[in-house]
PASEBA-1860 file (N, C-alpha, C; in nm, 3 decimals):
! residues 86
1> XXXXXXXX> 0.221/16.792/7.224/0.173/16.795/7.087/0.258/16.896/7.010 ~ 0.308/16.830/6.920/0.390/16.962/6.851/0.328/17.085/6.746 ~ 0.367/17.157/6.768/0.334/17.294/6.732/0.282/17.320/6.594 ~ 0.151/17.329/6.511/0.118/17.261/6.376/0.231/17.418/6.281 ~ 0.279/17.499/6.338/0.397/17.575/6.262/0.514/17.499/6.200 ~ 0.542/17.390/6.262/0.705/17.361/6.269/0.603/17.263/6.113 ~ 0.512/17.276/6.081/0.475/17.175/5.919/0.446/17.254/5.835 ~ 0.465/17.364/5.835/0.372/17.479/5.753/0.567/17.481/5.648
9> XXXXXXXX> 0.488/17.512/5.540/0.598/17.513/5.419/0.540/17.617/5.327 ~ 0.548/17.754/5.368/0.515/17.857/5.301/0.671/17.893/5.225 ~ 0.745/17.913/5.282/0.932/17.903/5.145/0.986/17.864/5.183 ~ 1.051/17.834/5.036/1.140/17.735/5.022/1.330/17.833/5.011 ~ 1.384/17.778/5.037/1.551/17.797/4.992/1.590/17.676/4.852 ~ 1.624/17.703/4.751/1.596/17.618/4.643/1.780/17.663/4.585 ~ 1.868/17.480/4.586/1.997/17.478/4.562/1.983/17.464/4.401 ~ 2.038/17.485/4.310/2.047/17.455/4.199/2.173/17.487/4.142
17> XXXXXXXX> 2.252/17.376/4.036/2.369/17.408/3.977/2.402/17.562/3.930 ~ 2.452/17.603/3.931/2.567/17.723/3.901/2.480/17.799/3.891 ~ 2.399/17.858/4.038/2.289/17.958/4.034/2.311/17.983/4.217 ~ 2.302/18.080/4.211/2.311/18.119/4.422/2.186/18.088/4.471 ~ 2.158/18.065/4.575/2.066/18.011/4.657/1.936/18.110/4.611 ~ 1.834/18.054/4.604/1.686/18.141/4.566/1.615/18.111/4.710 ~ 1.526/18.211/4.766/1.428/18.200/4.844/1.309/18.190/4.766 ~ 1.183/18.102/4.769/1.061/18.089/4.690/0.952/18.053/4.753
25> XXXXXXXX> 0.874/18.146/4.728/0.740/18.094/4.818/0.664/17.939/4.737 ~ 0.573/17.896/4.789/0.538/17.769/4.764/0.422/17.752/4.664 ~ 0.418/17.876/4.567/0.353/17.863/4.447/0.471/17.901/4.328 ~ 0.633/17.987/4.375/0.690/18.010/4.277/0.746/17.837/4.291 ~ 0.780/17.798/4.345/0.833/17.627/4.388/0.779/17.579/4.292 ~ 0.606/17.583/4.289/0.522/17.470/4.237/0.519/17.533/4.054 ~ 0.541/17.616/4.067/0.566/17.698/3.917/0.723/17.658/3.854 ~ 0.823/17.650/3.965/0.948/17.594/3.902/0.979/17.429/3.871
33> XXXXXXXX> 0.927/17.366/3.988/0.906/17.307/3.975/0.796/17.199/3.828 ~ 0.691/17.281/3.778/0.609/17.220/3.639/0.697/17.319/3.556 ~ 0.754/17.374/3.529/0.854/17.397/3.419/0.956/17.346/3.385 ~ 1.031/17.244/3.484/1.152/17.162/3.458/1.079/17.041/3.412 ~ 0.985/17.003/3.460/0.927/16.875/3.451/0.872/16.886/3.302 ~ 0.796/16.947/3.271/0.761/16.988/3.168/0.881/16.968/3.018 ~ 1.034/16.967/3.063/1.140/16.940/2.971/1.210/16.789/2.985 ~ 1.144/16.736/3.071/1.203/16.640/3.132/1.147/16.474/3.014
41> XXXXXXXX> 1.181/16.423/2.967/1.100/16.321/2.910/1.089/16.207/3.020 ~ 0.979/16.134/2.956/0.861/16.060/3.045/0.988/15.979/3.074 ~ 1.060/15.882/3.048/1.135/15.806/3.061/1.263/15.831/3.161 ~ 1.287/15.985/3.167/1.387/15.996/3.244/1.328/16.049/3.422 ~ 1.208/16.039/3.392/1.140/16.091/3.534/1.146/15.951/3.624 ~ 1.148/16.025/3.757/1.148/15.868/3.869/1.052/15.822/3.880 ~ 1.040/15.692/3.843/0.910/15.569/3.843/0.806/15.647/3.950 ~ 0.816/15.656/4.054/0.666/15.708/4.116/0.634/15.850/4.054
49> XXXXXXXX> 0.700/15.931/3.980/0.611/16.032/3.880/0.546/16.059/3.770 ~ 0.580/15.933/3.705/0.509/15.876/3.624/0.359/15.837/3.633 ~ 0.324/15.801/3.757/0.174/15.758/3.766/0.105/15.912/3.764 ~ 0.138/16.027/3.779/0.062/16.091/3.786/0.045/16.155/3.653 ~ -0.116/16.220/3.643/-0.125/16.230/3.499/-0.127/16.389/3.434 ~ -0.039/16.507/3.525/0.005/16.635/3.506/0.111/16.673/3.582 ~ 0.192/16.729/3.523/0.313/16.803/3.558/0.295/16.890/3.703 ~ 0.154/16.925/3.739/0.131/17.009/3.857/0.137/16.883/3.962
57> XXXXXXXX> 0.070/16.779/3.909/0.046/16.699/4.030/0.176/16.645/4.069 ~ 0.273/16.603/3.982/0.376/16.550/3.971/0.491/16.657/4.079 ~ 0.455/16.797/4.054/0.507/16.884/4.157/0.430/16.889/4.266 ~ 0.321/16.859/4.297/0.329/16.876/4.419/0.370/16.749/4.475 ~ 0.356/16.674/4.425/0.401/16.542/4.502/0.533/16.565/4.517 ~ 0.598/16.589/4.476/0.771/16.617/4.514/0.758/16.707/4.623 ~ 0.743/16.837/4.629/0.726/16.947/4.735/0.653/16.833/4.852 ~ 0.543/16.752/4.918/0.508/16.687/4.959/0.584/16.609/5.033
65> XXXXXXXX> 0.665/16.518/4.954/0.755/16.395/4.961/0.917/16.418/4.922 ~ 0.934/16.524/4.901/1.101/16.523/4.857/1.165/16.596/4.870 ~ 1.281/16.663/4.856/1.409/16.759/4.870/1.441/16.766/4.745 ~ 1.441/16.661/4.647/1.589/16.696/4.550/1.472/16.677/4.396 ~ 1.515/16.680/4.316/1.476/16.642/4.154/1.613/16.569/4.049 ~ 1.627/16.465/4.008/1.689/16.456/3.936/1.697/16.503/3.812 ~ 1.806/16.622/3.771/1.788/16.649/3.627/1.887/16.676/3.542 ~ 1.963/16.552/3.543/2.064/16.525/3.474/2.210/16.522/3.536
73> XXXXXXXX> 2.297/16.430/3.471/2.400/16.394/3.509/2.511/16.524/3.539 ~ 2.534/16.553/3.666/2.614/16.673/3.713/2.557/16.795/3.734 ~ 2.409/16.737/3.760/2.311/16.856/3.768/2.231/16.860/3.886 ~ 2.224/16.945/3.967/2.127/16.935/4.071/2.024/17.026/4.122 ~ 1.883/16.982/4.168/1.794/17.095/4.213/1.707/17.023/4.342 ~ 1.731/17.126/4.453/1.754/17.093/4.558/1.665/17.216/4.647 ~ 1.556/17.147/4.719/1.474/17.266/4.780/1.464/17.220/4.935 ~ 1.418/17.332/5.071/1.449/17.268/5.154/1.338/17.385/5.238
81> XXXXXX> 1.230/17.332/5.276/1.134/17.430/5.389/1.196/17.537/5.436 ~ 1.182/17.628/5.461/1.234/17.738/5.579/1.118/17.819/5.607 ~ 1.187/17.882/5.730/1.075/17.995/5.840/1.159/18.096/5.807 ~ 1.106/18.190/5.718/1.154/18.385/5.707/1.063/18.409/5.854 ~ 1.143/18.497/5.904/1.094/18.614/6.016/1.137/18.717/5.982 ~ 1.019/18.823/6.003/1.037/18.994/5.965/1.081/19.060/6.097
END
């Protein structure tokens, strides 16, 4: 049975255009995450984020289900689980 640690997504490492790698715990994520979205118009968001009917839900469903965000042409934001050890 695998180990219920190796699912736990307490931070993130988060890639983004012409910015150095950020470490983020999984409420600054869900906070960066509804602030891009939040600029994003309805039309340019990916068809399954659309059904949801707030910008929070819309982030967590990404954190949930995804790695990347599309946000614009030559632009990228890019998050990826990790385990910090002290």
């Amino acid at each position: 049975m695998p180990d219920p640690l190796m699912y736990q997504q307490d931070y993130f490492v988060v890639l983004e255009t012409n910015q150095a790698e950020q470490f983020l715990s999984a409420l600054e994520l869900l906070e960066k995450l509804k602030g891009i979205l939040q600029t994003l118009k309805f039309e340019d968001l990916q068809p399954d984020l659309r059904s949801f009917d707030s910008t929070e839900a819309q982030a967590k469903y990404l954190i949930d289900t995804s790695c990347e965000l599309d946000v614009g042409s030559g632009k990228y934001l890019q998050w990826y689980a990790v385990r910090l050890e002290k």
